[in-house]
C-alpha positions as CSV (number, residue, x, y, z in Angstrom):
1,X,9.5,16.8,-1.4
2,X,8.7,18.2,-5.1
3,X,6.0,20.5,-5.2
4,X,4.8,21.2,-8.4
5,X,1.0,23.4,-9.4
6,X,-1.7,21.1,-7.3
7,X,0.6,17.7,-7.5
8,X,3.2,17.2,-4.1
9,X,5.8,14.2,-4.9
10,X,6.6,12.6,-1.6
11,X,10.1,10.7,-1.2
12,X,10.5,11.6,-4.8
13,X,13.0,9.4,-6.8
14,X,14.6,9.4,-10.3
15,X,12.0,6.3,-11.3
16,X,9.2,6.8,-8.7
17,X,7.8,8.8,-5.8
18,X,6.6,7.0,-2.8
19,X,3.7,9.3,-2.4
20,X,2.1,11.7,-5.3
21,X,-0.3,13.9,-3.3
22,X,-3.0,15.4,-6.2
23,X,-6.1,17.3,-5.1
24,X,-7.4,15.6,-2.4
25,X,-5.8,12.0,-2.6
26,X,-2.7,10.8,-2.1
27,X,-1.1,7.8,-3.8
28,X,1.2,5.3,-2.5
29,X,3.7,3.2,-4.4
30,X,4.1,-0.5,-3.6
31,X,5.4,-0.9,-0.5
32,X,7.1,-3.8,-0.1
33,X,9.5,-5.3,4.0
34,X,12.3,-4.1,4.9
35,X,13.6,-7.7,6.2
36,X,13.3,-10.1,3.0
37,X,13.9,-13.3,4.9
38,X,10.8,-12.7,7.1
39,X,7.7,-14.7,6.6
40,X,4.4,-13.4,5.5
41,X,3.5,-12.2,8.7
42,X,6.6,-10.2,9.5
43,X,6.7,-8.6,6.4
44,X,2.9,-7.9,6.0
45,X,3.5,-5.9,9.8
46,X,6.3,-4.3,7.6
47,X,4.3,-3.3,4.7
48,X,1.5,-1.5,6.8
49,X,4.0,0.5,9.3
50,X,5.9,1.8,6.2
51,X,2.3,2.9,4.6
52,X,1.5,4.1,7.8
53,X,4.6,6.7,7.8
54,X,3.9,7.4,4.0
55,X,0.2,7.8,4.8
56,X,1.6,10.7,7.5
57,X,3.7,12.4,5.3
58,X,1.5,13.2,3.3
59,X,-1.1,14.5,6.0
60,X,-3.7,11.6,6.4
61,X,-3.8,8.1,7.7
62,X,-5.3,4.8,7.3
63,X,-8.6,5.7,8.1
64,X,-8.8,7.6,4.9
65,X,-7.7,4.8,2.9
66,X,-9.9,4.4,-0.4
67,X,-8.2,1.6,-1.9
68,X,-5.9,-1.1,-1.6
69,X,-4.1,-3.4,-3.7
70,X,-2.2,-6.7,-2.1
71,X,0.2,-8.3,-4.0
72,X,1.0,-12.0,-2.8
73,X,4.1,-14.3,-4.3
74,X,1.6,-17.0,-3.0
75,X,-2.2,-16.9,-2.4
76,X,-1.4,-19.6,0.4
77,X,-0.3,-17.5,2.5
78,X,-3.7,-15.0,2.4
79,X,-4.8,-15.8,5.7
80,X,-2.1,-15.2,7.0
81,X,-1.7,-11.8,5.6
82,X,-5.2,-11.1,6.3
83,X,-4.6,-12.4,10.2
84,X,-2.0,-9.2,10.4
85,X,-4.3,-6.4,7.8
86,X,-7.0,-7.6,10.3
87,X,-5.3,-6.3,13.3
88,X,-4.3,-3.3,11.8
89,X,-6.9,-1.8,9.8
90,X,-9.8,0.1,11.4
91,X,-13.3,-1.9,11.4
92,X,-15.4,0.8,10.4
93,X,-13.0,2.0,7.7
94,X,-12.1,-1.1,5.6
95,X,-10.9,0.1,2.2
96,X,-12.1,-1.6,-1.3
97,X,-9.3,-4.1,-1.5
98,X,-8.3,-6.4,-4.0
99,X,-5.2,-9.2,-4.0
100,X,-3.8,-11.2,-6.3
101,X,-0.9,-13.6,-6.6
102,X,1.9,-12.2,-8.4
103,X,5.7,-12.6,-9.0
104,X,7.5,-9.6,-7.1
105,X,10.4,-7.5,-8.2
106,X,12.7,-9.9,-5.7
107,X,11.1,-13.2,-5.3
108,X,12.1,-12.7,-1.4
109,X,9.2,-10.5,-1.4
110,X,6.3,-12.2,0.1
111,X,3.6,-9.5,-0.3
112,X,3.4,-5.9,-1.7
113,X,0.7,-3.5,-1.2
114,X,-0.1,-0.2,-3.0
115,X,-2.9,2.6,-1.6
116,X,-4.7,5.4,-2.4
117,X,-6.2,7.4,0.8
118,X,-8.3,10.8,0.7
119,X,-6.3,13.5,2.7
120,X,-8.4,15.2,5.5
């Protein structure tokens, strides 16, 4: 952890921090799976357990969320990422949340998702 006056770098890397923590709101990088060759489903429950850890680290939780911005290789496959975000985020706490097709660093990537959560 980097700690700089009123900013925290979380997971902080030579390109990118997973987490920047300024004021009150932390921001996530793209998360992206862990297992490429999973489908959209798998790697969607993926995505949202690492933003969950992320989301920890830096002292709040999904709940908090503010923002959210989905990233799919192929907008086919929306309902079935929204079958697994459904599951997973609170009811009465549904960020503003955009998607949009996109290509991905590795086209193996089925989705990617970015946040931006208030802290407590």
């Amino acid at each position: 952890m980097v700690t700089t006056p009123m900013i925290t770098r979380i997971q902080a890397g030579k390109r990118m921090s997973q987490v920047v923590v300024h004021g009150n709101t932390a921001y996530l990088a793209g998360q992206v799976a862990v297992d490429i060759g999973a489908d959209i489903s798998v790697q969607t429950a993926q995505v949202l357990e690492k933003i969950d850890r992320l989301l920890a680290a830096a002292g709040t939780d999904k709940s908090r969320l503010l923002s959210v911005t989905v990233f799919l290789t192929d907008i086919r496959s929306f309902a079935e990422m929204n079958a697994v975000w459904d599951s997973w985020v609170p009811a009465d706490a549904s960020p503003a949340r955009a998607t949009i097709q996109a290509r991905l660093a590795n086209p193996a990537y089925r989705v990617e998702m970015q946040a931006i959560a208030a802290l407590p």
